[in-house]
GUMIBA-686309 format. One record per residue: residue in one letter; y, z, x of N, C-alpha, C, O in turn. Coordinates in steps of 0.1 Angstrom, whole numbers, padded with zeros to 4 digits, always signed. Atoms other than C-alpha are relative to their C-alpha. Layout:
N
AYZXYZXYZXYZX
...
This chain:
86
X-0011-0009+0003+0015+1095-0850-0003+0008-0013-0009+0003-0022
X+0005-0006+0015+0012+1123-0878+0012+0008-0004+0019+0015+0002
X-0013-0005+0007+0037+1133-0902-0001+0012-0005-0012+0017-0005
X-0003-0010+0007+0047+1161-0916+0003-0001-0018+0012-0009-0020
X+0000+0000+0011+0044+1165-0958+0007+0013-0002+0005+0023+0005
X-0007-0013+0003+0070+1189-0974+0003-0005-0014+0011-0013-0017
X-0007-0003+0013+0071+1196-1011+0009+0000-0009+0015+0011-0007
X-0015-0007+0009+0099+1199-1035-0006+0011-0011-0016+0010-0016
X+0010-0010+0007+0093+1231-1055-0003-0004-0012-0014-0002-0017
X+0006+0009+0014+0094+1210-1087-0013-0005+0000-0021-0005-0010
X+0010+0008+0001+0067+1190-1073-0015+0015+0000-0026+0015-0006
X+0013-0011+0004+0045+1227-1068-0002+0005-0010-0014+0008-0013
X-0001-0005+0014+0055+1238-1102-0010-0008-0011-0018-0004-0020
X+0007+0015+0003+0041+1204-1113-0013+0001+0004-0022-0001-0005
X+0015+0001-0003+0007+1206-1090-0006+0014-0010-0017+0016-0015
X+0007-0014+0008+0005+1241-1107-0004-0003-0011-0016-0001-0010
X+0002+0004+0011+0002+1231-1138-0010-0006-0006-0013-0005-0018
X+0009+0014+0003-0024+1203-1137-0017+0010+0000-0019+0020+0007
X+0012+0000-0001-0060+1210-1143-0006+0008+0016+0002+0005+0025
X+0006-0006-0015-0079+1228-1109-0007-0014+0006-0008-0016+0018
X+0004+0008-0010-0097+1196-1102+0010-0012-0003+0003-0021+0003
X-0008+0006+0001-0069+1172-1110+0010+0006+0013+0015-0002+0022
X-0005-0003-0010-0050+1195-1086-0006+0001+0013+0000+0003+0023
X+0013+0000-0017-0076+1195-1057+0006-0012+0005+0012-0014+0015
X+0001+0014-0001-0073+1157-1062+0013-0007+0007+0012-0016+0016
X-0007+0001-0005-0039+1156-1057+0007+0006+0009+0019+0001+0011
X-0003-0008-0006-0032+1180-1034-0009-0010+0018-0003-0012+0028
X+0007+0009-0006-0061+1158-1013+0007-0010+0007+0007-0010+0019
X-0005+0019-0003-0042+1120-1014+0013+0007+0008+0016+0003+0020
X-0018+0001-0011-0002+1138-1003-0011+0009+0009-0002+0012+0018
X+0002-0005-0016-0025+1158-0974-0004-0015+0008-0003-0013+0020
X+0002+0013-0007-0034+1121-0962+0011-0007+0000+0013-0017+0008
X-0011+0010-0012-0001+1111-0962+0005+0003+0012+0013-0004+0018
X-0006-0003-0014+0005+1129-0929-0011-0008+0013-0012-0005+0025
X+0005+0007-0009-0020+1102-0913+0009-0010+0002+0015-0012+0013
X-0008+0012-0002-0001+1069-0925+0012-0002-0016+0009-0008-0027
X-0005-0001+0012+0025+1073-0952+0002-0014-0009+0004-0014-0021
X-0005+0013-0002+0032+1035-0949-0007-0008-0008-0002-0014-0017
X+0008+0010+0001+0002+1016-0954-0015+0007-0011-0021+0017-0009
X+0010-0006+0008-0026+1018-0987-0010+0000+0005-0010-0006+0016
X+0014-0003-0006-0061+1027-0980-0008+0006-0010-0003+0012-0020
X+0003-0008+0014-0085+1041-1001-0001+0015+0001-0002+0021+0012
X-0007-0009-0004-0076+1072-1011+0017+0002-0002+0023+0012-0006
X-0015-0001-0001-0041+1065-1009+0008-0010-0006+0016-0013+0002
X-0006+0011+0007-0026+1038-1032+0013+0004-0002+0019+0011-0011
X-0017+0001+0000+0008+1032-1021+0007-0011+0002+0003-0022+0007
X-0008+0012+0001+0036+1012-1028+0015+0000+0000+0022+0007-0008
X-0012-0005-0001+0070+1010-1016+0009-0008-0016+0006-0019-0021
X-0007-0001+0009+0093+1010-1044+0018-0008-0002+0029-0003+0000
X-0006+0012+0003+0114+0977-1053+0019+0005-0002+0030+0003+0004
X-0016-0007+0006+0146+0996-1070+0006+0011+0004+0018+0011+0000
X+0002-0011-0006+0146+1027-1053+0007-0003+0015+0005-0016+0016
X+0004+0005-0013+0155+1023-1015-0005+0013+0006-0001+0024+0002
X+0011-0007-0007+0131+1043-0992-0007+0010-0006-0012+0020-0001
X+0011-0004+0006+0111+1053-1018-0016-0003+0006-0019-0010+0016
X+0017+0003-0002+0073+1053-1015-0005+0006-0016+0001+0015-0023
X+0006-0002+0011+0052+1054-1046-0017+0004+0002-0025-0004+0006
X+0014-0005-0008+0016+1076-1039-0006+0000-0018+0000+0006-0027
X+0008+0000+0014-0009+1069-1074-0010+0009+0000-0018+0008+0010
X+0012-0006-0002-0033+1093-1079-0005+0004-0014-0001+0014-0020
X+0003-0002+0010-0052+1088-1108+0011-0005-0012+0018-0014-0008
X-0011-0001+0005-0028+1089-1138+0012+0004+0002+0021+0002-0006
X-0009-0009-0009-0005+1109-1115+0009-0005+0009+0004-0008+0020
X-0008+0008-0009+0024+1093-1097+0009+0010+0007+0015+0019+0000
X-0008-0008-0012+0045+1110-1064+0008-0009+0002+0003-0020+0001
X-0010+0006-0008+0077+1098-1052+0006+0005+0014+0009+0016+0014
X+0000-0005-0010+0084+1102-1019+0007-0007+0008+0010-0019+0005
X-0010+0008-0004+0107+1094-0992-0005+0004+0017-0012+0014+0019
X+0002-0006-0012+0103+1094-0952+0012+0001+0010+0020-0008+0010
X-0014-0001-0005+0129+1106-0929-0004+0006+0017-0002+0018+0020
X+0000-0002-0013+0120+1105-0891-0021+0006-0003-0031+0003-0009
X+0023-0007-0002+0078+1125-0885+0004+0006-0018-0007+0009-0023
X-0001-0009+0014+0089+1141-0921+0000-0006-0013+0010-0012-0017
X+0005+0001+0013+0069+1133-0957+0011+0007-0008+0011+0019-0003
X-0008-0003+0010+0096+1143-0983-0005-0004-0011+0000-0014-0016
X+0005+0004+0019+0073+1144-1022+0013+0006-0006+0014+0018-0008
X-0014-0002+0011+0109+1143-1041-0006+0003-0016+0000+0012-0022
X+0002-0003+0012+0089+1142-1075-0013-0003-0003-0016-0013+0004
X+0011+0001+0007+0056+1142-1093-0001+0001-0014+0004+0011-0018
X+0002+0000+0012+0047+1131-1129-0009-0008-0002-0016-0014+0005
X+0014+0008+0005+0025+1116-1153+0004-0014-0004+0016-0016-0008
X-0001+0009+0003+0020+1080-1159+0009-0004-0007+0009+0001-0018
X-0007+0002+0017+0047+1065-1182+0012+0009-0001+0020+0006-0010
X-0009-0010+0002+0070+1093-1178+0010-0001+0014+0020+0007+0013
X-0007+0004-0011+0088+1082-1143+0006-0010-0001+0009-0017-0010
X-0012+0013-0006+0110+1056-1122+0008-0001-0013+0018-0008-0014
């Protein structure tokens, strides 16, 4: 089954910003969440999120996504740096 990934424009404002290979990097891991949004792999270090309900937590690097799933549809609600989230 393959999902669909959709943005929030905060979260493009945010990839904008970052470095060009920092942004490759992440732009890379949320296009692999439309394989398995679910389950980590390398590549993809995820973790569903304890406090949160239907959060998902996507690491990339110092770089953390939050994310939610809602039927075939990836929802990235927010992206930030280490230390500065949840």
């Amino acid at each position: 089954m393959s999902y669909a990934v959709f943005l929030h424009p905060d979260v493009e404002k945010y990839l904008d910003s970052l470095p060009q290979d920092e942004r490759k990097r992440c732009y890379e891991s949320l296009k692999n969440l439309s394989d398995d949004p679910f389950r980590p792999r390398s590549g993809c270090n995820i973790k569903k999120m304890s406090g949160k309900k239907e959060f998902y937590r996507l690491r990339v690097g110092n770089r953390r996504f939050l994310y939610v799933i809602k039927e075939n549809d990836v929802l990235v609600e927010e992206g930030f740096k280490r230390g500065k989230g949840y």
